[in-house]
C-alpha positions in Angstrom: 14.1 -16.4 63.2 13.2 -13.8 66.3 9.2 -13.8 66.6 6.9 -11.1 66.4 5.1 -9.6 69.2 1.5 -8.2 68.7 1.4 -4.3 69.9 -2.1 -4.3 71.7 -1.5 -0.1 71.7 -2.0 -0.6 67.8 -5.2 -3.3 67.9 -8.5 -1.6 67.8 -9.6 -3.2 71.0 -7.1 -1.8 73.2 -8.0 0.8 75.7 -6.2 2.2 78.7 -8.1 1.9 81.7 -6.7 4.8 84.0 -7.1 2.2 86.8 -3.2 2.3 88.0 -3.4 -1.4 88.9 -4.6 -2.2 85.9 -3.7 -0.3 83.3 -4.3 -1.7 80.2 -7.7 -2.9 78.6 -8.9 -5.8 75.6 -12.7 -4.6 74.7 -13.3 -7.8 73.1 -11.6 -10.0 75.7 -12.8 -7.8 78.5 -10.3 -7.9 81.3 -8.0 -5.1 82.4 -4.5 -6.0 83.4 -1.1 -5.2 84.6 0.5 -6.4 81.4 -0.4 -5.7 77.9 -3.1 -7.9 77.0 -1.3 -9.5 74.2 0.9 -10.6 76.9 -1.9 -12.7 79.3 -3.1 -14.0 76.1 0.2 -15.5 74.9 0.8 -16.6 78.5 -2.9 -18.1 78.6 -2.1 -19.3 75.3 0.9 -21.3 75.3 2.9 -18.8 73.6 0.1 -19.0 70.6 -0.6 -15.2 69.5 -3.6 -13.3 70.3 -6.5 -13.9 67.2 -8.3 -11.3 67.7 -5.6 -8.7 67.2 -7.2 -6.1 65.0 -4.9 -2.9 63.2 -6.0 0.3 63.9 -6.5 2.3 60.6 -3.1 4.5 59.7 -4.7 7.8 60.5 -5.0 6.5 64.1 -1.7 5.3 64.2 -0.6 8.7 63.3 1.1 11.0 65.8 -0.1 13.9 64.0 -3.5 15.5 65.4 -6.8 15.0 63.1 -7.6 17.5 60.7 -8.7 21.0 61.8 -6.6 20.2 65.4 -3.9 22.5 66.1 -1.2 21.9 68.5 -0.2 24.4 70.9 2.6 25.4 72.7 2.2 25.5 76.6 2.8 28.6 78.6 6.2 28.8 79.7 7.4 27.2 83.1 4.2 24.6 83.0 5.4 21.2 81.1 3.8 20.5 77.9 0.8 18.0 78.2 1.1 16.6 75.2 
């Protein structure tokens, strides 16, 4: 039976840093990391799953943009930023 991995990008604690060393960010844990926190954890951890893993509601899960937001496109010859 494969294992599930926790996504931190879908806990509520997650954060991305913009620090290009370390990337990646647990609030609650509060470290910043190379890895995905999920991964120190289980590394930390013995293989044992992060607990504090906590699902981000489905509205931010959502790739759509929130109400009253309204994509545009981008001028043409400049990448899109989205």
């Amino acid at each position: 039976m494969p294992t599930l991995r926790l996504d931190c990008r879908r806990c509520t604690r997650y954060f991305v840093t913009w620090d290009e060393h370390f990337p990646h960010g647990c609030r609650c844990m509060g470290f910043k990391s190379r890895r995905l926190p999920s991964e120190e954890v289980r590394q930390a951890m013995n293989g044992v799953e992060c607990a504090l893993f906590e699902l981000k509601s489905a509205a931010r899960l959502s790739s759509d943009p929130p109400a009253g937001v309204k994509r545009v496109k981008a001028p043409e010859g400049r990448p899109n930023s989205q």
